[in-house]
LOTORBA-322233 format. One record per residue: residue in three letters; x negated, y, z of N, C-alpha, C in turn. Coordinates in pm, whole numbers, plus 50000, padded with zeros to 5 digits. Layout:
LOTORBA-322233
ALAXYZXYZXYZ
...
END
This chain:
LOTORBA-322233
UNK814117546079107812717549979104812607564979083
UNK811897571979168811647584879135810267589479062
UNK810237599879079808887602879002807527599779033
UNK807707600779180806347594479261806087578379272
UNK807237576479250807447556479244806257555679076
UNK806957563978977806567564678868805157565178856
UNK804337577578934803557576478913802027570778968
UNK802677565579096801987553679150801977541479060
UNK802847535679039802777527478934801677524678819
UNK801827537578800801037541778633799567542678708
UNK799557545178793798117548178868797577530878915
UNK798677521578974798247510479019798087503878852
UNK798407504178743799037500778601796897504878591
UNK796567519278582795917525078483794317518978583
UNK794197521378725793517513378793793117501178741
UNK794077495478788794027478778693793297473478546
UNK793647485378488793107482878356791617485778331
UNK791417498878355789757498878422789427493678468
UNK789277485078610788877469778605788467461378494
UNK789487459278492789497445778362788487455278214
UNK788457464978183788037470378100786627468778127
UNK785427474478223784987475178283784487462478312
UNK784917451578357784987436378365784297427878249
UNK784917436578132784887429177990783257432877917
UNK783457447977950782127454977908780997447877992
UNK780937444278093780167440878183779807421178154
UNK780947415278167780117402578167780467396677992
UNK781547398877956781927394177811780947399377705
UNK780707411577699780007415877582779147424377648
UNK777837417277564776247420977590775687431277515
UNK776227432277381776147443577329776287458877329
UNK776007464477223776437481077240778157482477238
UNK778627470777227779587474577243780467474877428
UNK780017468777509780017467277605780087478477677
UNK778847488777679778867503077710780277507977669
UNK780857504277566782157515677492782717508377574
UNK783437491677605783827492677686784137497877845
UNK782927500977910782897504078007783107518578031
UNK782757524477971782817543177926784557542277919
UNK785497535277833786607533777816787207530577966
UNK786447522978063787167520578191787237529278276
UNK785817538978269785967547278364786857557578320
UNK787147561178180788227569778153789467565078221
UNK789707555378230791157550078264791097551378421
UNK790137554778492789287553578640790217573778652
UNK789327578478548789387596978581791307597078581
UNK792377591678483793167597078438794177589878583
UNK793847576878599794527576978721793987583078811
UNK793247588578860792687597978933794187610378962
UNK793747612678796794837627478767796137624678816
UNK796367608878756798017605278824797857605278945
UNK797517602279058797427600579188797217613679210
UNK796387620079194796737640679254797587643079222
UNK798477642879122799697649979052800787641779188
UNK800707629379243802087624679315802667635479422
UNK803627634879381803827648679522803747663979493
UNK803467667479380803627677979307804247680279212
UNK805017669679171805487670779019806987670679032
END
């Protein structure tokens, strides 16, 4: 595995989780807490972002 294997991964990994994060905030919890979840997904949305620009440069 090289570095770009690596960080696709972490990007298909960090993707994934925002989903499901996002998922949770959305139909599981109705509360204020729900928003934190979802605010928490799209962070995980921006940082694979960052991993996916960085492939191929690093």
């Amino acid at each position: 595995m090289n570095k770009n294997t690596v960080l696709a991964w972490a990007t298909f990994i960090m993707c994934f989780m925002g989903v499901l994060l996002i998922g949770l905030g959305a139909f599981r919890y109705d509360d204020v807490a729900g928003w934190g979840f979802a605010a928490v997904g799209i962070g995980f949305f921006a940082n694979a972002w960052v991993f996916n620009a960085l492939k191929g440069r690093v």
